[in-house]
MIKEMAR-232142 format. One record per residue (C-alpha): residue in one letter; x, y, z. Coordinates in steps of 0.05 Angstrom, whole numbers, plus 5000, padded with zeros to 4 digits. Layout:
BEGIN
+--------+------+------+------+
: residu :    u :    v :    w :
+--------+------+------+------+
:      A :    X :    Y :    Z :
...
+--------+------+------+------+
// end
This chain:
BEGIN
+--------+------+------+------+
: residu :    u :    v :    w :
+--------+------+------+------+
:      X : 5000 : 5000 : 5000 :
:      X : 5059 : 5052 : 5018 :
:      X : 5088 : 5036 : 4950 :
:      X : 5031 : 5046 : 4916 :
:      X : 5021 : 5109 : 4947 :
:      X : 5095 : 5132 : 4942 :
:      X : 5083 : 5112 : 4861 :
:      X : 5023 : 5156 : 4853 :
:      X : 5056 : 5215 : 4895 :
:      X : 5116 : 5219 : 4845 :
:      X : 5065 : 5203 : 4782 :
:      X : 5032 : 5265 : 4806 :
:      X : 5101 : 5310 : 4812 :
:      X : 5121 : 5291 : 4742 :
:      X : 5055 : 5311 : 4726 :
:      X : 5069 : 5371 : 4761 :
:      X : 5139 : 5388 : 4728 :
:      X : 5116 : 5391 : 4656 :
:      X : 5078 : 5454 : 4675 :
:      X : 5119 : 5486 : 4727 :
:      X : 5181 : 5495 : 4741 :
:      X : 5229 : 5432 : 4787 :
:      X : 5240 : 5477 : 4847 :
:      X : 5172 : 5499 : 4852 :
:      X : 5141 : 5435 : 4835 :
:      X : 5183 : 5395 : 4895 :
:      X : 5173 : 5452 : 4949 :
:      X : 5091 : 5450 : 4938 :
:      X : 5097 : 5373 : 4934 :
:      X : 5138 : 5370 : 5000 :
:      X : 5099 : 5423 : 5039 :
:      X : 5022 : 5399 : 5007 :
:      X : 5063 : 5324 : 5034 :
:      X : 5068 : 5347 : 5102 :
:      X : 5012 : 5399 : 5114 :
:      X : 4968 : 5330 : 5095 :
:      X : 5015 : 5287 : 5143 :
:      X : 4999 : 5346 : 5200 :
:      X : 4920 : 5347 : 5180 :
:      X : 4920 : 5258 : 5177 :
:      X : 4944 : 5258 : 5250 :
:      X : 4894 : 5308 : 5272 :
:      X : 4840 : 5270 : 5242 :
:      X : 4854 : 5198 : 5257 :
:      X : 4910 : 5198 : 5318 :
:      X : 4873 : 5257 : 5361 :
:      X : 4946 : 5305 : 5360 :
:      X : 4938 : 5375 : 5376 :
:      X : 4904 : 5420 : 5332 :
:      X : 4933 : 5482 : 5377 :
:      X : 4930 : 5552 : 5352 :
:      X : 5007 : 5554 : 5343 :
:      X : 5001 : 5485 : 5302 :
:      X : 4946 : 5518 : 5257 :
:      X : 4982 : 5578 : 5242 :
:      X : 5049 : 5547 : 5215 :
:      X : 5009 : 5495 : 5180 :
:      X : 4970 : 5550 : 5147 :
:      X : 5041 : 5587 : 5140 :
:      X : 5062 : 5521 : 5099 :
:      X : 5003 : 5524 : 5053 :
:      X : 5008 : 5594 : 5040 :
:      X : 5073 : 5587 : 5022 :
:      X : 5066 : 5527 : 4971 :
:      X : 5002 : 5577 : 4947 :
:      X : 5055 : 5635 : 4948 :
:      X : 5103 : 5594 : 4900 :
:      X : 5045 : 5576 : 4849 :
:      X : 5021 : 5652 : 4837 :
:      X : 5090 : 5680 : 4830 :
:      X : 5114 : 5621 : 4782 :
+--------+------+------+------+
// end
């Protein structure tokens, strides 16, 4: 199941690349990878969802956001 997984995450980065640039297209993959890691735990293993947690997870989607626009 993790390989399958891994498979489609990099199917979806070379997806990715052909329309943006490599830099870019690894920093949204990485921070959309663990703002969805942070957001999984909450969810299903009852970790803090905290104020402070919140705000740098929204800082981490912002950013990958950030990166798209100004591409």
């Amino acid at each position: 199941m993790i390989v399958l997984t891994m498979g489609i995450g990099f199917l979806f980065l070379s997806m990715a690349m052909k329309g943006i640039p490599l830099g870019t297209a690894y920093a949204i993959w990485t921070g959309l990878g663990a703002a969805g890691a942070v957001i999984f735990g909450i969810l299903f293993f009852q970790e803090s969802a905290g104020w402070k947690r919140m705000l740098f997870l929204s800082c981490i989607i912002a950013g990958a956001v950030g990166l798209k626009l100004i591409e």
